[in-house]
Biopython code that builds the backbone (N, CA, C, O; Angstrom):
import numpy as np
from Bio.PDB.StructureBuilder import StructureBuilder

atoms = [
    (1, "UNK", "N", (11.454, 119.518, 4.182)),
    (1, "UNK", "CA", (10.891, 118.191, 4.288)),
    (1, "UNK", "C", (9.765, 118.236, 5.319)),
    (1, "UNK", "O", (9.977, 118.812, 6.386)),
    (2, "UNK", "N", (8.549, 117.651, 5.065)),
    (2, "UNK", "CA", (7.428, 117.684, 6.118)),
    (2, "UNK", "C", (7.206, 116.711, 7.020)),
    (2, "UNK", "O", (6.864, 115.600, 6.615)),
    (3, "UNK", "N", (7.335, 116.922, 8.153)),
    (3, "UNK", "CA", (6.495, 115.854, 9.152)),
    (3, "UNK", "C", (5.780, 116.146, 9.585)),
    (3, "UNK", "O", (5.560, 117.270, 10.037)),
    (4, "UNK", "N", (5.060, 115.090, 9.604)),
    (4, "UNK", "CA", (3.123, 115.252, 10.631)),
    (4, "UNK", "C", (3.730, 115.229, 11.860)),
    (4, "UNK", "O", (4.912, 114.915, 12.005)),
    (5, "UNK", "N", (2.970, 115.552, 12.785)),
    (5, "UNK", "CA", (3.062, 115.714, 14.740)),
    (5, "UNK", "C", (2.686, 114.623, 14.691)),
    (5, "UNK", "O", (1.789, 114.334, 13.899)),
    (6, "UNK", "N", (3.280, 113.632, 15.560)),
    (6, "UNK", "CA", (3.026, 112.421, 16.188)),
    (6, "UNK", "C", (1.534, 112.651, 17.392)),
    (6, "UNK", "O", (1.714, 113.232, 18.462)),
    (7, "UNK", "N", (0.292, 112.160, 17.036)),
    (7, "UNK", "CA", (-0.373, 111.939, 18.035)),
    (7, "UNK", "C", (-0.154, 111.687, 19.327)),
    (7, "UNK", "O", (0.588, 110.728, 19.540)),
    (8, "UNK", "N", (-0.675, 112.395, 20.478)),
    (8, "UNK", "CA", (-0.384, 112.225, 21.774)),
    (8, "UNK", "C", (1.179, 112.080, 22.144)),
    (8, "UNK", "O", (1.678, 110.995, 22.443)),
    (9, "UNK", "N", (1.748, 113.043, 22.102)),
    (9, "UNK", "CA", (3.356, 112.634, 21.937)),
    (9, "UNK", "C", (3.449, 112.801, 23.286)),
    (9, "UNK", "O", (2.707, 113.555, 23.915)),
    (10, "UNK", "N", (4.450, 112.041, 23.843)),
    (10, "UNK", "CA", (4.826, 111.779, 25.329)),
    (10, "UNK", "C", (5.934, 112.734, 25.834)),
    (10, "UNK", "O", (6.781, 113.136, 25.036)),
    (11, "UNK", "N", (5.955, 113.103, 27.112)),
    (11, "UNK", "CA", (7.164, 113.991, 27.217)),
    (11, "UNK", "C", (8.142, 113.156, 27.886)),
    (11, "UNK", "O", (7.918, 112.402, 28.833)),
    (12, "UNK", "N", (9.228, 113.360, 27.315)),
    (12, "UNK", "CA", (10.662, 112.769, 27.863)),
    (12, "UNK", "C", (10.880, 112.596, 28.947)),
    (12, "UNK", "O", (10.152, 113.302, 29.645)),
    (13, "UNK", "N", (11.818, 111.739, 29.731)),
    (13, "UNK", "CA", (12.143, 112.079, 31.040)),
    (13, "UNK", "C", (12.215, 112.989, 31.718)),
    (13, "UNK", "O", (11.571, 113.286, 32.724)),
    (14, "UNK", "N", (13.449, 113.764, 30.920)),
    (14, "UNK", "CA", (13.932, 115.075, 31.239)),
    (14, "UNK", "C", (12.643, 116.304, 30.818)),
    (14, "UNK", "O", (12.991, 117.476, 30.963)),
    (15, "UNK", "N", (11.812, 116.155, 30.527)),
    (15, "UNK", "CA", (10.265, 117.000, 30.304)),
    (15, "UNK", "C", (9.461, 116.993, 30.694)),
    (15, "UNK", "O", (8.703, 117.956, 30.583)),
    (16, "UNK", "N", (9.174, 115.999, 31.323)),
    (16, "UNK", "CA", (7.919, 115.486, 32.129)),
    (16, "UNK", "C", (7.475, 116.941, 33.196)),
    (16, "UNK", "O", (8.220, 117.845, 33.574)),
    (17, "UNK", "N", (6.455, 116.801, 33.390)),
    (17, "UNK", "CA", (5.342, 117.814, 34.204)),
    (17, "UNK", "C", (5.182, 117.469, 35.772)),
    (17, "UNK", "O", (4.670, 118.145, 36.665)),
    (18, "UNK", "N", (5.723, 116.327, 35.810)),
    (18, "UNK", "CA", (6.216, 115.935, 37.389)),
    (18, "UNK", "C", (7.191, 116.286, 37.599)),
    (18, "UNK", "O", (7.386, 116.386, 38.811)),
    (19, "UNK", "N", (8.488, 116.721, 36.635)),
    (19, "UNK", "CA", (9.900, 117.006, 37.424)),
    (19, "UNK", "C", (9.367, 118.510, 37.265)),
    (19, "UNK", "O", (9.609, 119.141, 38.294)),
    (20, "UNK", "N", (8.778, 119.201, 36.382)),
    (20, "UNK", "CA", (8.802, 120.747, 36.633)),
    (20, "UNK", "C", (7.929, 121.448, 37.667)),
    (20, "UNK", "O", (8.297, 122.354, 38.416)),
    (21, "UNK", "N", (6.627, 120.855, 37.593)),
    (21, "UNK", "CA", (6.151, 121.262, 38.360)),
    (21, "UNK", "C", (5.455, 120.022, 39.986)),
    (21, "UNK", "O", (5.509, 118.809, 40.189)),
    (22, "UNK", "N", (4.929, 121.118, 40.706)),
    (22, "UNK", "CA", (4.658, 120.368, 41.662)),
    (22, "UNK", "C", (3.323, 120.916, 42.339)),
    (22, "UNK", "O", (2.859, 122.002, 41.990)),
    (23, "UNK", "N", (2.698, 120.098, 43.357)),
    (23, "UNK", "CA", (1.493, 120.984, 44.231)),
    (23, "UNK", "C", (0.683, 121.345, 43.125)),
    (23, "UNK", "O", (0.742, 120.751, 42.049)),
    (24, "UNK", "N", (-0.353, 122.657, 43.441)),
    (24, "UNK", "CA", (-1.426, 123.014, 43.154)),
    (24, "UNK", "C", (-0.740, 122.814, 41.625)),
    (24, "UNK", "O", (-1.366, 122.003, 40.944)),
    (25, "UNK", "N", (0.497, 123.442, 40.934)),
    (25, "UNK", "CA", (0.264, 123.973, 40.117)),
    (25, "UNK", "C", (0.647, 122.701, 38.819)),
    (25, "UNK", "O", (0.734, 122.909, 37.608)),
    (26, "UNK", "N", (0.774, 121.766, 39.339)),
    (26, "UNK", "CA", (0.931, 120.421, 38.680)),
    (26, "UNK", "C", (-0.766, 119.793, 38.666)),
    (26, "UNK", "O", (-1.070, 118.841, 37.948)),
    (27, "UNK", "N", (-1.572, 120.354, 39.394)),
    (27, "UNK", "CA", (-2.727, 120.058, 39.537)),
    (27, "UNK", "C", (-3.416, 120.281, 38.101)),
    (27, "UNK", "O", (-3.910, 119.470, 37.319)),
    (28, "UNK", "N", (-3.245, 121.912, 38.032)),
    (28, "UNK", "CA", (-3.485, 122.531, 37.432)),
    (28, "UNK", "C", (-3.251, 122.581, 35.527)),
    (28, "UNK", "O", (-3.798, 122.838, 34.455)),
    (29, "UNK", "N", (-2.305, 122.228, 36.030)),
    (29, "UNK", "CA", (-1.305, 122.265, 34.262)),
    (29, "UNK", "C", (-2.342, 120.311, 33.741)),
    (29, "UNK", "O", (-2.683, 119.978, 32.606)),
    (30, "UNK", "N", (-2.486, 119.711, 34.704)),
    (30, "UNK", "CA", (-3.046, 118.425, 34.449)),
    (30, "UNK", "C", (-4.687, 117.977, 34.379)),
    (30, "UNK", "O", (-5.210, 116.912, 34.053)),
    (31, "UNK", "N", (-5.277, 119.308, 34.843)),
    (31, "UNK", "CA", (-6.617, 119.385, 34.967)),
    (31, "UNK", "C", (-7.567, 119.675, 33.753)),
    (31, "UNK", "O", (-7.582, 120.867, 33.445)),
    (32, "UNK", "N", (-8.480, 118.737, 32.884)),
    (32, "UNK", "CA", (-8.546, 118.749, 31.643)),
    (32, "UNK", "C", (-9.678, 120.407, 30.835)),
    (32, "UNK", "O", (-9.854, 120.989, 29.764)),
    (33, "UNK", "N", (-10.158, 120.456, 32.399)),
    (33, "UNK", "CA", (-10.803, 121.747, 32.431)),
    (33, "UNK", "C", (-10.005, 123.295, 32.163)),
    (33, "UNK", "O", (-10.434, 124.280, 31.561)),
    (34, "UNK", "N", (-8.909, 123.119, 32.741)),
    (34, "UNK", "CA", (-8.004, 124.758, 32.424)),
    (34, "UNK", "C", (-7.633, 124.650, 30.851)),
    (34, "UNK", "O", (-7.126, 123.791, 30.130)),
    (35, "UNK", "N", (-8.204, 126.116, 30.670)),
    (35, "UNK", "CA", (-7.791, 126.909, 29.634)),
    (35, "UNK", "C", (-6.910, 126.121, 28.369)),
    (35, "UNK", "O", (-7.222, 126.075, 27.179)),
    (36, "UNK", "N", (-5.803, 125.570, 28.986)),
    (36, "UNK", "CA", (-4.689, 124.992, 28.188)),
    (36, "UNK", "C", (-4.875, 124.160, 27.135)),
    (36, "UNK", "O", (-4.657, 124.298, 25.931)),
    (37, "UNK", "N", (-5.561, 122.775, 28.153)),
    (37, "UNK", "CA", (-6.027, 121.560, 28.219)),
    (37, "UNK", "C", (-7.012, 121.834, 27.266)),
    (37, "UNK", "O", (-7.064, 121.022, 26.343)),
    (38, "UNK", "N", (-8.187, 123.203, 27.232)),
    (38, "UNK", "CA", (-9.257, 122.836, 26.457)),
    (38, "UNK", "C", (-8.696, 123.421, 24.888)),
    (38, "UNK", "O", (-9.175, 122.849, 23.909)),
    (39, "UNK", "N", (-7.653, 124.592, 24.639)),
    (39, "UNK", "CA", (-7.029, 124.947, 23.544)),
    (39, "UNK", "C", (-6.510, 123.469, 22.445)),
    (39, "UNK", "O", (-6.520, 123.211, 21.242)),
    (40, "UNK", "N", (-6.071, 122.749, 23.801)),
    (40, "UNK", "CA", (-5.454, 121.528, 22.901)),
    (40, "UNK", "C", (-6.117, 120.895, 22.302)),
    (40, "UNK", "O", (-6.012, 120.838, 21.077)),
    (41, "UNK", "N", (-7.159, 120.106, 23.100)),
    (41, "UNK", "CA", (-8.236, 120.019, 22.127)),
    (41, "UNK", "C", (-9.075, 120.300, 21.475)),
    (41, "UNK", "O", (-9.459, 119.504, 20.618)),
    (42, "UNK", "N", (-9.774, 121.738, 21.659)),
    (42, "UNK", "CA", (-10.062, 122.154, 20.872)),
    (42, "UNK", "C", (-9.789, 123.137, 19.637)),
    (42, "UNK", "O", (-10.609, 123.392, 18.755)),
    (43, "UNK", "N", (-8.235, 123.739, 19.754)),
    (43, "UNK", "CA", (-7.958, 124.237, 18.797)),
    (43, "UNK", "C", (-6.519, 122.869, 17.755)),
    (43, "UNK", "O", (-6.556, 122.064, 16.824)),
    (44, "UNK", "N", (-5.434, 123.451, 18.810)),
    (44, "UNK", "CA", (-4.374, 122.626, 18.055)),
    (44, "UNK", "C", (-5.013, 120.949, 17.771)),
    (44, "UNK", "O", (-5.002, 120.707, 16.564)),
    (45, "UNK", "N", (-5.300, 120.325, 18.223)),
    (45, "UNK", "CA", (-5.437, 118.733, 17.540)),
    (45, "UNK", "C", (-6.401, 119.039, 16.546)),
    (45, "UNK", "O", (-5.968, 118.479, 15.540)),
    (46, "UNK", "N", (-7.522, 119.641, 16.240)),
    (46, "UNK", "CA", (-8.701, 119.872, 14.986)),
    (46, "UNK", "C", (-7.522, 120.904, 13.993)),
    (46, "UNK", "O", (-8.141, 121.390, 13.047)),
    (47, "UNK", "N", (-6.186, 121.285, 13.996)),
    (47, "UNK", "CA", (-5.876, 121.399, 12.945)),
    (47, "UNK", "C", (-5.090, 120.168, 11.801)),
    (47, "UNK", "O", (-4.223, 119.329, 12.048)),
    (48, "UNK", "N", (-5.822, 120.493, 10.487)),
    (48, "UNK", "CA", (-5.173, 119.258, 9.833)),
    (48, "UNK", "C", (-3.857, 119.614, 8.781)),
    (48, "UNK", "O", (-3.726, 120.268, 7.747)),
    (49, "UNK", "N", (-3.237, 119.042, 9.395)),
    (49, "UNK", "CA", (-1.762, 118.939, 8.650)),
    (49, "UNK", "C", (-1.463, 118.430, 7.025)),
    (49, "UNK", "O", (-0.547, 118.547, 6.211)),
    (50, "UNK", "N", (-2.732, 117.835, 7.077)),
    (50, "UNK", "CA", (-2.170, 117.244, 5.684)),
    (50, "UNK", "C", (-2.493, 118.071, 4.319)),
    (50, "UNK", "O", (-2.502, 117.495, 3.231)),
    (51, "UNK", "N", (-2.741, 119.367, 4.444)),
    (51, "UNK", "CA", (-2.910, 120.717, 3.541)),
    (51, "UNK", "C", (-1.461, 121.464, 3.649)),
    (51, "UNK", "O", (-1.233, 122.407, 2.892)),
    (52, "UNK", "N", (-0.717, 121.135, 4.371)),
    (52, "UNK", "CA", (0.694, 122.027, 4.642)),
    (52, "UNK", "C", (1.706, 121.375, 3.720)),
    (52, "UNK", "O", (2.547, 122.124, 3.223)),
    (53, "UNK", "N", (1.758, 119.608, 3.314)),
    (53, "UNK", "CA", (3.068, 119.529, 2.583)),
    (53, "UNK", "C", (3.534, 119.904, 1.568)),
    (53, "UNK", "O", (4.667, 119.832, 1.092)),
    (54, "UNK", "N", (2.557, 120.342, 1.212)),
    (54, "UNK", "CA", (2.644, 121.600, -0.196)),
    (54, "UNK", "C", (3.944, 122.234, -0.443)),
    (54, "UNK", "O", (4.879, 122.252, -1.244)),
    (55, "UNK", "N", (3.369, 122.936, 1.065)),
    (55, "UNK", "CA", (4.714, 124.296, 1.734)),
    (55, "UNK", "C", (6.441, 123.623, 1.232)),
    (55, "UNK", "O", (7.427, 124.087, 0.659)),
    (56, "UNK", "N", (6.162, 122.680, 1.668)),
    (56, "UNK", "CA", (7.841, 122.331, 1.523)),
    (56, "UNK", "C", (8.243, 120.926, 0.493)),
    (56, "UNK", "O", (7.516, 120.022, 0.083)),
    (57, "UNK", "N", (9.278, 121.111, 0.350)),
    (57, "UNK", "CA", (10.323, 120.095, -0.647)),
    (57, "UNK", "C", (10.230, 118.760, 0.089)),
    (57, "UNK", "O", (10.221, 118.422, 1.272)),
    (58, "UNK", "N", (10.162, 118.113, -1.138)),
    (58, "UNK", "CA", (10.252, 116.498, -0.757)),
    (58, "UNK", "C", (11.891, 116.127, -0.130)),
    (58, "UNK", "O", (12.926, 116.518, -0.670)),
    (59, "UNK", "N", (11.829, 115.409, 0.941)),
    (59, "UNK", "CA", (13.820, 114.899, 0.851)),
    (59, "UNK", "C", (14.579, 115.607, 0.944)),
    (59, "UNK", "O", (15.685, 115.139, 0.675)),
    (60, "UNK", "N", (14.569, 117.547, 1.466)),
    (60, "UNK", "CA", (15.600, 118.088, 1.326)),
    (60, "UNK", "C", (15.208, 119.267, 2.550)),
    (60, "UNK", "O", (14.262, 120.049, 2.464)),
    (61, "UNK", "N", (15.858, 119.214, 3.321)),
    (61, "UNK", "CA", (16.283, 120.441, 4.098)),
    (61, "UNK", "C", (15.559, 119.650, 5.930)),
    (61, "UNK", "O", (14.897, 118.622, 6.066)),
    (62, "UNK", "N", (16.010, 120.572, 6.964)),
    (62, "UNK", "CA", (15.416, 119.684, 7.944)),
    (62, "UNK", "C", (13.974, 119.965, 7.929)),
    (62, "UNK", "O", (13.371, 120.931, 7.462)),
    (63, "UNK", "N", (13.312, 118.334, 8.879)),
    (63, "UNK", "CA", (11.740, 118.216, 9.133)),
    (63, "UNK", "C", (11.286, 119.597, 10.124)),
    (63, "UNK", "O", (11.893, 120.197, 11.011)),
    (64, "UNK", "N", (10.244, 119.735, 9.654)),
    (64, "UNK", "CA", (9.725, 121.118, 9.963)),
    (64, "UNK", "C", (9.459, 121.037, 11.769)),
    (64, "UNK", "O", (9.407, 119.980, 12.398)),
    (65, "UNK", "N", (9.373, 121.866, 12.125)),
    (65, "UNK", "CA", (8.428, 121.558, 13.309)),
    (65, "UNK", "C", (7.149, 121.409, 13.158)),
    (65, "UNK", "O", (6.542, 121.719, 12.134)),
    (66, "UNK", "N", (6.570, 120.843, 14.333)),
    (66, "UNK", "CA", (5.080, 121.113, 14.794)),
    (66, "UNK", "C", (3.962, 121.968, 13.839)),
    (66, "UNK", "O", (3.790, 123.160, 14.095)),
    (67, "UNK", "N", (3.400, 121.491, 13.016)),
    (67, "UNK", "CA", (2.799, 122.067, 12.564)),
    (67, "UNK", "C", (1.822, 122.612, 13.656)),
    (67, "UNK", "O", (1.971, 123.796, 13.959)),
    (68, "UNK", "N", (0.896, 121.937, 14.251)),
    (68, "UNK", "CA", (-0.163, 122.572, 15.263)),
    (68, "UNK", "C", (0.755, 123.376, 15.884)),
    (68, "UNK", "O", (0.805, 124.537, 15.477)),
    (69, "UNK", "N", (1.651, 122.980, 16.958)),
    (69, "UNK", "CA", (2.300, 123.951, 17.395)),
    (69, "UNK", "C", (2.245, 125.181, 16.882)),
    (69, "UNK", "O", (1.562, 126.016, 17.475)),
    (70, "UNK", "N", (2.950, 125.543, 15.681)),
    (70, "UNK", "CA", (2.951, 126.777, 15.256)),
    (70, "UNK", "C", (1.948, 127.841, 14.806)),
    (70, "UNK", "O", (2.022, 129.067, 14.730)),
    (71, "UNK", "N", (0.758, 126.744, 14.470)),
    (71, "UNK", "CA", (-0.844, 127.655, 14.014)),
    (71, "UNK", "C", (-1.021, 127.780, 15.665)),
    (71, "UNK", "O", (-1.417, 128.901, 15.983)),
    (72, "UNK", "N", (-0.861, 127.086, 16.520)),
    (72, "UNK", "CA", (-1.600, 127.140, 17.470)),
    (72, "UNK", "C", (-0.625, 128.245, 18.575)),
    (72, "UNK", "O", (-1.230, 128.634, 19.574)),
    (73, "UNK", "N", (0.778, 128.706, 18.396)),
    (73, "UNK", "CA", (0.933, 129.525, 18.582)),
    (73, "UNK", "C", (0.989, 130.878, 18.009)),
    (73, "UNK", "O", (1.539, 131.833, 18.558)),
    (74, "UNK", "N", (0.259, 130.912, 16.625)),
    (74, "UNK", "CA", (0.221, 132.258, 16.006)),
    (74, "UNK", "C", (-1.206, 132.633, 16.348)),
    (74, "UNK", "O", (-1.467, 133.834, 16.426)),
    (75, "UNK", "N", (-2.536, 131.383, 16.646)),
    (75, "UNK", "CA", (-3.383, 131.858, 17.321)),
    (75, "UNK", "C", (-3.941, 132.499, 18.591)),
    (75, "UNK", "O", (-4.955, 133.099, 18.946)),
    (76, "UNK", "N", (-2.709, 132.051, 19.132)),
    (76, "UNK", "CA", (-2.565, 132.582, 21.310)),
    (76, "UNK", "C", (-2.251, 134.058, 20.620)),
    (76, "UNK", "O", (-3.224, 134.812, 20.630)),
    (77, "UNK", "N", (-1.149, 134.536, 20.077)),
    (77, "UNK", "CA", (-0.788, 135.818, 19.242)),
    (77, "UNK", "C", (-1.749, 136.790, 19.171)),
    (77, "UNK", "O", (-1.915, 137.812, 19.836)),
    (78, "UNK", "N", (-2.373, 136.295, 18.232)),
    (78, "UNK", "CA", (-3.014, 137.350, 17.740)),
    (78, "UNK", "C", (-4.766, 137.737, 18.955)),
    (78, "UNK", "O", (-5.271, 138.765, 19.407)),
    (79, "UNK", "N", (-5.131, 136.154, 19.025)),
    (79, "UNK", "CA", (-6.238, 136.613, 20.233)),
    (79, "UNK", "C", (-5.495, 137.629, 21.153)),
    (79, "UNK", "O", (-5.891, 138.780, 20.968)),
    (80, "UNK", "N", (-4.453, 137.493, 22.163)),
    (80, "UNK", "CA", (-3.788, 138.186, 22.945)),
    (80, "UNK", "C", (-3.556, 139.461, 22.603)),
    (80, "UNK", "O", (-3.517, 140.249, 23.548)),
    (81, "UNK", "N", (-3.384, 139.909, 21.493)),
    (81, "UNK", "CA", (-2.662, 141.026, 20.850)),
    (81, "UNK", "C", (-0.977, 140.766, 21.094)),
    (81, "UNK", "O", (-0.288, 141.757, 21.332)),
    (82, "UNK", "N", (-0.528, 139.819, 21.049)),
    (82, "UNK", "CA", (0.969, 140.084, 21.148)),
    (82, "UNK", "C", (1.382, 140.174, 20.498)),
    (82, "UNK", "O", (0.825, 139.905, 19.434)),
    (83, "UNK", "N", (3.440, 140.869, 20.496)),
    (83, "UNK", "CA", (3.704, 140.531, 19.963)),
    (83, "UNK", "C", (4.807, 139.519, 19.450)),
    (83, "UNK", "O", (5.164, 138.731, 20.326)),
    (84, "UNK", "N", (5.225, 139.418, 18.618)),
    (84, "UNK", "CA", (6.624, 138.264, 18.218)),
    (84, "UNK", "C", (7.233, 138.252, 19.659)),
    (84, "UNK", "O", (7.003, 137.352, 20.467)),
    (85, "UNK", "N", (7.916, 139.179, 19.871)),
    (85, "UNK", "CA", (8.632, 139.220, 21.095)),
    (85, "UNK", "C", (8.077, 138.675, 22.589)),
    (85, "UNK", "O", (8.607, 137.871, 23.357)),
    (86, "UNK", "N", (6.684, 139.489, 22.723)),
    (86, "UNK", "CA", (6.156, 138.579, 23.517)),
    (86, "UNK", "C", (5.154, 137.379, 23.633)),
    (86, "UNK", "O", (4.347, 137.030, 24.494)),
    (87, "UNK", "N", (5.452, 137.001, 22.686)),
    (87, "UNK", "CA", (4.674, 135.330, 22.345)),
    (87, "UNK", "C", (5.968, 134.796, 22.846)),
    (87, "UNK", "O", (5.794, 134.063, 23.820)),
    (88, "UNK", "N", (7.301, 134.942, 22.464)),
    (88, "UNK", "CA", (8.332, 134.015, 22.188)),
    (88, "UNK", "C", (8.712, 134.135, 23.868)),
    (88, "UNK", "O", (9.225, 133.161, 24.419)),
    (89, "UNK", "N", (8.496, 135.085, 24.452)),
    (89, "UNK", "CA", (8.666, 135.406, 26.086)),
    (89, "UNK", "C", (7.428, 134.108, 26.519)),
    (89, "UNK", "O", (7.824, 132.964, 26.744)),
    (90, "UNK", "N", (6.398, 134.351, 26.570)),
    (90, "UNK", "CA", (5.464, 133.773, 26.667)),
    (90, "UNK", "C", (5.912, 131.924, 26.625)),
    (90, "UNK", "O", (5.955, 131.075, 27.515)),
    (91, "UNK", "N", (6.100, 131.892, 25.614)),
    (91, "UNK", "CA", (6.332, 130.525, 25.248)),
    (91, "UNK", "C", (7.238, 129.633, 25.963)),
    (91, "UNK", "O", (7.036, 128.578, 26.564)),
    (92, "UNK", "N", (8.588, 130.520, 25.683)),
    (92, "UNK", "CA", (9.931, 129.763, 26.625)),
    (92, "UNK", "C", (9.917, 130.238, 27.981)),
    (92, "UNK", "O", (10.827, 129.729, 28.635)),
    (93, "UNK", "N", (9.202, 131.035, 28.626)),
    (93, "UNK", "CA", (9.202, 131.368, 30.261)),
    (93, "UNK", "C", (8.193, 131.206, 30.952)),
    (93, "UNK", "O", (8.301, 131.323, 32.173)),
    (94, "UNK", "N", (7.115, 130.937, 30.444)),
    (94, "UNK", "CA", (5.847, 130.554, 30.979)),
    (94, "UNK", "C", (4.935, 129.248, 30.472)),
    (94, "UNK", "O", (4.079, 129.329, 29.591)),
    (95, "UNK", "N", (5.293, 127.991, 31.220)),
    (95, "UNK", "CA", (4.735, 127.116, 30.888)),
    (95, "UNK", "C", (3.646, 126.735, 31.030)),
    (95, "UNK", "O", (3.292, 125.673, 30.518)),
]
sb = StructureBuilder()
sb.init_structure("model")
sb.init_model(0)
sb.init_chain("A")
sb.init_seg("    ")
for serial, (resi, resn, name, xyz) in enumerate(atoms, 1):
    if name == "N":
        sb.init_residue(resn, " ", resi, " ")
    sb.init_atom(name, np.array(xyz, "f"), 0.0, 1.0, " ", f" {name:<3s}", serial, name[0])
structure = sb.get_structure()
């Protein structure tokens, strides 16, 4: 079953970028200039989702994840040279 990414999605209580980080490096993660910040907008949000529902079944099985998410982490991938293993390191240990 397909879902679109909710525009500008908010992070949870328990997610928020004020409880994880702090000081410079909350500065940083929030500063529209770093690296991150400019990927987001310029790679993941200019991808369009609505060429993917193809991929999957109407009404049956769970909603997919993140589409950007996932182009936009197979693109960190491959620029980097990584691999599976360390994208997925990457991802869940380094925010």
């Amino acid at each position: 079953m397909f879902r679109q990414t909710k525009k500008n999605q908010k992070l949870s209580l328990f997610t928020s970028s004020h409880i994880i980080l702090r000081g410079q490096a909350l500065k940083m993660y929030e500063d529209s200039k770093e690296w991150h910040n400019q990927f987001r907008v310029h790679v993941t949000e200019r991808i369009k989702e609505v060429i993917f529902p193809p991929l999957f079944c109407d009404g049956f099985g769970a909603p997919n994840a993140s589409i950007r998410v996932l182009v936009g982490m197979m693109v960190l991938k491959e620029t980097n040279g990584w691999s599976d293993s360390q994208l997925f390191d990457h991802t869940h240990f380094n925010p």
